[in-house]
TORPA-294298 format. One record per atom (N, C-alpha, C): x, y, z. Coordinates in pm, whole numbers, plus 32768, in hexadecimal, padded with zeros to 4 digits. Atoms other than C-alpha are relative to their C-alpha. Example, Ala and Ser with C-alpha at 12.3 -4.5 7.8 and 13.67 -1.06 7.14 Angstrom:
2
80597F898000 84CE7E3E830C 805A80788000 7FAE7F897FFA 85577F9682CA 7FB3806D8049 
END
This chain:
79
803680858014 7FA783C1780F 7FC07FFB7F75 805180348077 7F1F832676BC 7F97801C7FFF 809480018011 7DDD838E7661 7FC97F5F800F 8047809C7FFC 7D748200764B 80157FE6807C 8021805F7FA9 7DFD81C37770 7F908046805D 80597FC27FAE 7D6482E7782F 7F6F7FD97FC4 807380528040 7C2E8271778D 7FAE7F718061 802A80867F62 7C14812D783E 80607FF68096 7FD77FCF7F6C 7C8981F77982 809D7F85802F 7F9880637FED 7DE0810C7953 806D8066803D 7F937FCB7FEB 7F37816F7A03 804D7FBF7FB0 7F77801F8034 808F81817950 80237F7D7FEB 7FC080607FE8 81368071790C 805580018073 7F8E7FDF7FC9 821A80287A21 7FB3803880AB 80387FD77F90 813A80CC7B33 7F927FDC8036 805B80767FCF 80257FB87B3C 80207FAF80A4 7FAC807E7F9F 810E7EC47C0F 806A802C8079 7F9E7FAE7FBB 81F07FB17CAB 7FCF7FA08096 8019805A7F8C 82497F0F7DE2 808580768045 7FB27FA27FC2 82CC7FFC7EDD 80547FDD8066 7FBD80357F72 83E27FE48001 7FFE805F8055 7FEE7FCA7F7F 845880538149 804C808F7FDE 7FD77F77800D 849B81CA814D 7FB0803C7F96 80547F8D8069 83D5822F800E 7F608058804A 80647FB37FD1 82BD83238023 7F8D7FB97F73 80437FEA8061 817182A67F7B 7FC5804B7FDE 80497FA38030 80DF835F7E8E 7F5980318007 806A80017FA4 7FA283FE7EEC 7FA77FB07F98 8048803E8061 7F1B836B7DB6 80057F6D8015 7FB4808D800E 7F8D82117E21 7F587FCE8082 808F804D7FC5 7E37813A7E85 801B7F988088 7FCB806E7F6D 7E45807E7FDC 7F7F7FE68042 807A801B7F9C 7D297FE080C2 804180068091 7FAC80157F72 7D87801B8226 7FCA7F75805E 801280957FA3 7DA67EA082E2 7FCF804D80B9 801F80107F5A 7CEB7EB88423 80207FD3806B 7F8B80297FB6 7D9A7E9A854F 7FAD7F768059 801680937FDC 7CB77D6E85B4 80297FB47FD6 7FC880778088 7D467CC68488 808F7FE48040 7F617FFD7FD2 7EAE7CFB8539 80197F667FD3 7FF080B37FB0 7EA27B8985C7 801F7FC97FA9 80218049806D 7E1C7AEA8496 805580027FBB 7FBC7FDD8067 7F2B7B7783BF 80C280008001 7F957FDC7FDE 80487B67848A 805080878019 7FAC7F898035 80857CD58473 8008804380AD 7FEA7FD17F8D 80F17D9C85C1 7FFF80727FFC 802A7F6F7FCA 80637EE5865D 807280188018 7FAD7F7B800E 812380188618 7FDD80788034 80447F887FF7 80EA814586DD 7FFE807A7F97 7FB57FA88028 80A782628610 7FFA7FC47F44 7FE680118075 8091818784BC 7F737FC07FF2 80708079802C 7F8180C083EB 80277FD17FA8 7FE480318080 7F917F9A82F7 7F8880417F9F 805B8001805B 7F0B7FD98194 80127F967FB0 7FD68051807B 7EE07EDF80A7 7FF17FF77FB1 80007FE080BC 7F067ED37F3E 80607F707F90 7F9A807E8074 7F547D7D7E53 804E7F93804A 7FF780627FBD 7F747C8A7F4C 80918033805C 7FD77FE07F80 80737D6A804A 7FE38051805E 80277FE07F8C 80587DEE818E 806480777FDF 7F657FAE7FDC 811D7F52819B 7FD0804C8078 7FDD7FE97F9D 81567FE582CA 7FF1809F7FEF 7FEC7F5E8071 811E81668280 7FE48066808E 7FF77F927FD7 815A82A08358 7F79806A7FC0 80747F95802F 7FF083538320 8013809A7FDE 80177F627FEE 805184988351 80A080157F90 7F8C7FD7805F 81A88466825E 7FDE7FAB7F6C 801B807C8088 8128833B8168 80687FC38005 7F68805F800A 828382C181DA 7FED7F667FEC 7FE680877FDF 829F813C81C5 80767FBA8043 7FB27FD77FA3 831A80E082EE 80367F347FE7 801180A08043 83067F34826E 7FA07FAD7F88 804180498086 827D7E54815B 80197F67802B 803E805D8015 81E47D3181A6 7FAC7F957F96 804980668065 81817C0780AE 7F907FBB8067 806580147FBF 80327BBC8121 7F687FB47FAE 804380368062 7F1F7AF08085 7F7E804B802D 80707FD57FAD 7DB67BA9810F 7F947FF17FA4 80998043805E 7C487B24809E 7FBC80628027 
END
């Protein structure tokens, strides 16, 4: 990484926006809030045994905890 960018703790070009799909593995470096499964309802999103949503940049992904798999990707708006 660039000294400037590492500087103001910036990622790559290119790996800001990254928008991931079904089958990739995220990276452990890859930032996510995990959606609470009270939120399900609210969000439209449907219990997965075995999985949790994370969200990151207004989608919902679907992620295999124990693989980082993404198991779906959801466009999701969350306040």
């Amino acid at each position: 990484m660039p000294p400037g960018l590492a500087k103001k703790g910036g990622l790559p070009p290119g790996q800001a926006k990254k928008i991931y799909g079904v089958g990739e593995r995220l990276p452990t470096s890859f930032d996510y809030r995990i959606v609470e499964p009270s939120l399900y309802d609210r969000y439209d999103l449907r219990e997965r045994d075995g999985y949790v949503y994370g969200y990151s940049d207004g989608r919902a992904y679907l992620i295999d905890p124990e693989t980082r798999l993404v198991a779906d990707v959801v466009r999701v708006l969350i306040d």
